[in-house]
N, C-alpha and C positions, 0 to 999 in steps of 0.2 A: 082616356088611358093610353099609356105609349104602348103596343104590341111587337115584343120582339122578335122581328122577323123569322132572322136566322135559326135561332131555337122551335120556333114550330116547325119549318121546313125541314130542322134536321132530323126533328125526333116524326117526320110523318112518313111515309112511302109511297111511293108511286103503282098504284093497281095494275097498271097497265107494262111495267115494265120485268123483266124478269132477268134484269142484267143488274147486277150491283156493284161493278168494276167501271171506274171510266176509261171510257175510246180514246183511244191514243192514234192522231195523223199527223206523219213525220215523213221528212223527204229534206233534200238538203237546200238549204237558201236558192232561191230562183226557179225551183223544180216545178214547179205548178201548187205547192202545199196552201197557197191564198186563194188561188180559184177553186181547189178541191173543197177547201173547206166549207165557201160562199155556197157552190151546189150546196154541200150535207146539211148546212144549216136551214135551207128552205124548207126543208122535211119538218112537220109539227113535231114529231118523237125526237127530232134529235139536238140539242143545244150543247155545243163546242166553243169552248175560249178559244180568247183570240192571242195568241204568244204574251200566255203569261207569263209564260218560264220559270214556273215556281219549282220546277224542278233541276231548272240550268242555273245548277250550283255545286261545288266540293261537295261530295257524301259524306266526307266526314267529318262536316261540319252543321250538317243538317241537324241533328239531335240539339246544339246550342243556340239555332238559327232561332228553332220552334219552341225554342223560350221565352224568345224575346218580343219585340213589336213588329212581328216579320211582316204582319201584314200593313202595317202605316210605311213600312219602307218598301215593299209590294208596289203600293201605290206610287210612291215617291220616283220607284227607281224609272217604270214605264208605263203609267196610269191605267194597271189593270182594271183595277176596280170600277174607276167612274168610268172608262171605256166601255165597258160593261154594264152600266148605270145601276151598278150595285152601293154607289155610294153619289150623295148631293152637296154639296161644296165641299168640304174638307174631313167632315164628316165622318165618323165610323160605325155612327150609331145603328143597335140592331142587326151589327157582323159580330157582337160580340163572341160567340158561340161558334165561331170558324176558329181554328186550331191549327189543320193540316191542309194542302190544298186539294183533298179528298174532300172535306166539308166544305170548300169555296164551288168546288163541280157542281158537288150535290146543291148547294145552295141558288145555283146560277140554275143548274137542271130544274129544276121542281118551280123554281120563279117562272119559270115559261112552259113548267106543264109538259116535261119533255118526258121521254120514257129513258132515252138514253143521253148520258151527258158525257163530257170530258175535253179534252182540248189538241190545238192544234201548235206545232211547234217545229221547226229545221231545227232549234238546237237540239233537240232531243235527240238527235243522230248518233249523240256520244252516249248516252242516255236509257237504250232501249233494255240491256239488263238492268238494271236498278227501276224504272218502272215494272217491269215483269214481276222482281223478287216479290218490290214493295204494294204491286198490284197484282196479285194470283190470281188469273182467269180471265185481265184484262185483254178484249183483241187490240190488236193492230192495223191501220191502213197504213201501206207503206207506199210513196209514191215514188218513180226512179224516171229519170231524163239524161238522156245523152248528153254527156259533160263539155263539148263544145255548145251545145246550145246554155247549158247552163250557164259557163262562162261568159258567152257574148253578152249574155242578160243581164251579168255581174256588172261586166265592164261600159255598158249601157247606165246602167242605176249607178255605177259611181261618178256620172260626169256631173250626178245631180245631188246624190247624196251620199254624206260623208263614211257613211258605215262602209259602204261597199270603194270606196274608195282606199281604203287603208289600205295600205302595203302589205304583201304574203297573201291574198286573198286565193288564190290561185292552190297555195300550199295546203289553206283552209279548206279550200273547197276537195281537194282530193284527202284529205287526212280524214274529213268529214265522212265523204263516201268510204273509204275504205272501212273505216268504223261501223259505218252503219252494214254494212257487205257482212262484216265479219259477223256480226252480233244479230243479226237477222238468219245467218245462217244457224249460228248457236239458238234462238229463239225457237227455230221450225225442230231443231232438234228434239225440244222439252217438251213438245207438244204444244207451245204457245199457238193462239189463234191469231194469225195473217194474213190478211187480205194483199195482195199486192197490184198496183197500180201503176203505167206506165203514163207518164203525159201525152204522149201522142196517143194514145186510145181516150184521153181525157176528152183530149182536142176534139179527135177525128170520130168517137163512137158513143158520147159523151150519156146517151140515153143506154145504152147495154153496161157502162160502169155503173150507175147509178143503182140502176137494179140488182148487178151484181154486187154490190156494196151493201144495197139494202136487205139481198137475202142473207149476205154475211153476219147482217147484224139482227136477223131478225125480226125485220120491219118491213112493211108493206111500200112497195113501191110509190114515190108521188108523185105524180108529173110536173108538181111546182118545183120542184129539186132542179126544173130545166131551165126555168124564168127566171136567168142569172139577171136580166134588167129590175125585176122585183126584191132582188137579194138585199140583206139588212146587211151594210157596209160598216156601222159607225162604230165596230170594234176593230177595224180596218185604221193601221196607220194614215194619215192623210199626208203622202207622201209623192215624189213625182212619179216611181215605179208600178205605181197601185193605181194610177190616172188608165191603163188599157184596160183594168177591171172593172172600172165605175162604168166602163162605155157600156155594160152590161151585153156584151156582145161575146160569145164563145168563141175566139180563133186566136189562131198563131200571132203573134205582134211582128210584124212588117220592118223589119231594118235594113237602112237607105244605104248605108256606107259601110266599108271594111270594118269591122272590129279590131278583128282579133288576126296576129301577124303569122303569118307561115308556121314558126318555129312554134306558137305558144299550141297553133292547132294542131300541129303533131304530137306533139308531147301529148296532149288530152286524146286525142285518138288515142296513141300508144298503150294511157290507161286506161281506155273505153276497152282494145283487147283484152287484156288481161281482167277487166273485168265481166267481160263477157265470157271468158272461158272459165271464170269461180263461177257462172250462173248466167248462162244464155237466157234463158226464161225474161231475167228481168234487164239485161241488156242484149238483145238482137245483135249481133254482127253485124258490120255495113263495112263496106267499102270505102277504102279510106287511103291517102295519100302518104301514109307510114305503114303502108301494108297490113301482114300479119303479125309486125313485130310491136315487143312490147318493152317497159321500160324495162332496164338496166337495173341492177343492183345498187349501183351510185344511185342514177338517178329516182328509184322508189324513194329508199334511207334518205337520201337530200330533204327530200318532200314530206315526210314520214317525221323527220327531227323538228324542221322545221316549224310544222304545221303542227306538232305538240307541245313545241316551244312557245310560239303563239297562243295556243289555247289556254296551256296551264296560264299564262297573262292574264287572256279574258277573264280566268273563272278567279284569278286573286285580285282581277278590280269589280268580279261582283261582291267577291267576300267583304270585299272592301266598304263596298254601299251598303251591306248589312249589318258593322260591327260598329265602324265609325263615327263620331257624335252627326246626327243629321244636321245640325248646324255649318259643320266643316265642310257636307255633303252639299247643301246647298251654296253656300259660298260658289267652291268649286266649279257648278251647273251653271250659273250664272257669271262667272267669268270663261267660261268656256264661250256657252251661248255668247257673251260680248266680244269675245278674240273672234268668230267664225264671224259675227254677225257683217264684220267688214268687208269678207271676201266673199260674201254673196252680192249677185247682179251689178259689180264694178267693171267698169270697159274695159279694166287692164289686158292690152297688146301683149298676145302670147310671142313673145321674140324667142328665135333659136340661139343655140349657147353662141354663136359665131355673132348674129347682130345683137346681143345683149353687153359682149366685150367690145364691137364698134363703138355702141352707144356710151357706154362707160367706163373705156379705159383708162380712162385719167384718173377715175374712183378707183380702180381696180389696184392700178400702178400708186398711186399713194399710199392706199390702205397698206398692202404689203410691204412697203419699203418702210410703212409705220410701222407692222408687228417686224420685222427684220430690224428696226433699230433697236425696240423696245429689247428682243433677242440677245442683242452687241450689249444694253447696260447691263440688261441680267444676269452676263454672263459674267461679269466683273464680280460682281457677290450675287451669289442663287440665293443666299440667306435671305435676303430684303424682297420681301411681296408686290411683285408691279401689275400684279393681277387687273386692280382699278384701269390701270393702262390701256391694260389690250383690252380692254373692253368697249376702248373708243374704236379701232378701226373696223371692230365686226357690227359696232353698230351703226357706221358710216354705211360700211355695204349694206347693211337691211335698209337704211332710211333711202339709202339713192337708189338701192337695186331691188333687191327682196329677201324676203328671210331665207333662203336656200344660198345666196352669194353670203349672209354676213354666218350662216352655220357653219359655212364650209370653214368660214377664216376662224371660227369656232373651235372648232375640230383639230384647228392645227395649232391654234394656241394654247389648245388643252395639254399639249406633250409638251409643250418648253420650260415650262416651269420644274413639272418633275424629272424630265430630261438632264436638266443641267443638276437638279439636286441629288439627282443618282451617282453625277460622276465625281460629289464630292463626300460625297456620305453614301456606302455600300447599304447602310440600313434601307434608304429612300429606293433603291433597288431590286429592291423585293417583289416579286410578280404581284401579290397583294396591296402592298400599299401603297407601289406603284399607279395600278388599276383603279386603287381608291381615289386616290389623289388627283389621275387624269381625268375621272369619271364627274367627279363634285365640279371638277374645273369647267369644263364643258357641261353640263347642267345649267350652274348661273351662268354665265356665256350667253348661252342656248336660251335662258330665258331672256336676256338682255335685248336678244335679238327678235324674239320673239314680240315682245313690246315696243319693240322701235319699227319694226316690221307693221303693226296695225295701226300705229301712230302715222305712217307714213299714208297708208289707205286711205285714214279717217282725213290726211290734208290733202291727198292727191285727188283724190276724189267725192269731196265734197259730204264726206259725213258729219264733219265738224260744222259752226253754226256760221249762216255764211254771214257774208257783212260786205 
């Protein structure tokens, strides 16, 4: 007989546990939230996901989400489940009975016997009223680190991996914390239950958190919570930033060389002030080479727009792997994976923009005197499309140079077109379809060069088949 897991597990209760809310431990990307979590998991009582992020999604989209197969695209989107080993090859069978990811906790809690379950998450930073509303009674571990160290760690993990690499991360990271500042304060208001957590006392007094975490939750202290070399990893990204945690060794990570430049470390002091002064408790004051002062008005709002600009992105390309035919989904995944695959571990010679124009001025200087000719016919009739044209000299610079010299030429062939059709038709002049029209132009461009850019990897350095 097949026995349905899921269904027994939901419909039984744990004797031991007197908590029916799951733990929510939130801190913002780099903060310590992977090593926090590795402790709490060595506790028997307690079993915490690992960034499922079933909750880093549009709310108001949630209700149509949990109609659908959210949990086959769950999996799809960042292999919670079989991370988890809640699922064996492709499998779903036996989750039928998970619904909300209220019954994924419960189901993952109760599979290992735990008294307390729930999950661990940095996006949740944006996140902490809507678990509250949708979780009455659930605590909080909230973990907070000095935003220069955060950062360093950013920019560290992005020379390796591409998530922290993305452009704005900086905006991200301060929009995040402000979020979490503000909604943590709102939280302590309602009465929510809060533990709060600093990384350097993770570090530095690692056995006196533990315990205070554990009387938080109502569990007896364990000294296996200390034996992070014992700790169960395999819900743990295998990633190069997550390599100082498998050392299974409690300390600071040791970095050789400068980071992070004058300017980017004041600016982040500046915000470590001002957040220290919303809540000393959880940021300490320190001495710092921007004084006592703090951001500016520009510069908050800069960071603030920015960094919500950004986000609402993120959360309309997870909408996006949830609504979208998962056929399109995986396509997608898979020519990405093959576009990146090239520019991992290739010797390409980081040149400065000064010996890059040595090396290739004569590509440089052709290329433009090509889109400059192309310019001089269009200009004769704008009617007539030379589109196909200029798409030779931006893919000249991708293939000789790299895709940032053939984007650039990109970019400024996107305006010629509807430039010249502005000044002969006012309609084409329109802020709108102006924007439309340079926007599409530079897109296929921009893919053009894109593919002539990996082309260029896959012959320069030997990924094509040799002979």
């Amino acid at each position: 007989k097949t026995m349905n897991v899921s269904e027994n597990l939901l419909r039984s209760e744990s004797k031991d546990s007197g908590l029916k809310n799951p733990v929510f431990v939130v801190g913002v990307f780099r903060a310590g939230t992977s090593l926090l979590y590795s402790l709490l998991n060595q506790h028997p009582q307690i079993a915490l996901m690992y960034e499922c992020d079933a909750w880093n999604f549009p709310r108001w989209l949630s209700g149509l989400r949990f109609k659908g197969d959210w949990l086959a695209r769950q999996e799809f989107y960042n292999s919670a489940l079989s991370r988890h080993r809640l699922t064996y090859g492709n499998s779903l069978r036996g989750l039928e009975e998970i619904k909300t990811p209220e019954d994924l906790y419960t189901v993952y809690g109760q599979g290992k016997s735990a008294a307390l379950w729930g999950e661990k998450s940095p996006f949740y930073c944006f996140r902490l009223l809507q678990l509250a509303a949708r979780n009455p009674g659930s605590p909080f571990v909230l973990i907070w680190r000095d935003p220069v160290e955060i950062y360093r760690s950013v920019q560290m993990a992005g020379r390796t991996t591409s998530f922290f690499g993305r452009p704005g991360m900086l905006s991200r990271l301060i929009v995040y914390q402000e979020k979490m500042l503000e909604q943590a304060v709102k939280l302590e208001k309602t009465g929510t239950r809060i533990y709060h957590v600093t990384y350097s006392d993770l570090v530095d007094k690692t056995s006196e958190v533990c315990e205070g975490i554990c009387d938080f939750l109502h569990v007896p202290f364990d000294s296996r919570m200390l034996a992070l070399s014992e700790a169960d990893l395999s819900a743990v990204y295998y990633a190069p930033q997550h390599q100082h945690l498998r050392r299974g060794v409690i300390q600071r990570r040791k970095i050789a060389d400068k980071v992070l430049d004058s300017k980017t470390t004041c600016k982040l002091e500046r915000f470590r002030n001002r957040w220290s002064r919303l809540n000393r408790a959880w940021f300490p004051e320190k001495k710092s080479a921007a004084g006592t002062s703090e951001p500016s008005f520009f510069e908050r709002n800069y960071h603030r727009v920015v960094g919500n600009v950004l986000c609402f992105w993120d959360d309309t390309k997870r909408a996006l792997f949830e609504f979208l035919p998962i056929t399109w989904l995986r396509t997608y995944r898979q020519t990405v994976r093959w576009f990146y695959a090239g520019r991992q571990g290739t010797p390409e010679p980081k040149l400065s923009f000064r010996e890059q124009i040595a090396s290739h001025w004569i590509t440089i200087l052709v290329s433009y005197l090509l889109i400059a000719g192309l310019g001089m016919v269009d200009l004769l009739n704008p009617r007539l499309n030379f589109l196909p044209f200029y798409m030779v000299p931006c893919a000249i610079l991708a293939l000789m140079i790299n895709w940032r010299w053939g984007g650039f030429a990109a970019l400024i062939t996107a305006f010629i077109g509807p430039v010249l059709l502005s000044r002969i038709d006012t309609a084409f002049a329109h802020p709108g379809i102006f924007a439309w029209n340079t926007s599409m132009r530079f897109l296929l461009l921009l893919s053009i060069v894109l593919l002539t850019d990996r082309i260029r990897l896959e012959v320069a350095y030997g990924k094509t088949e040799k002979v």
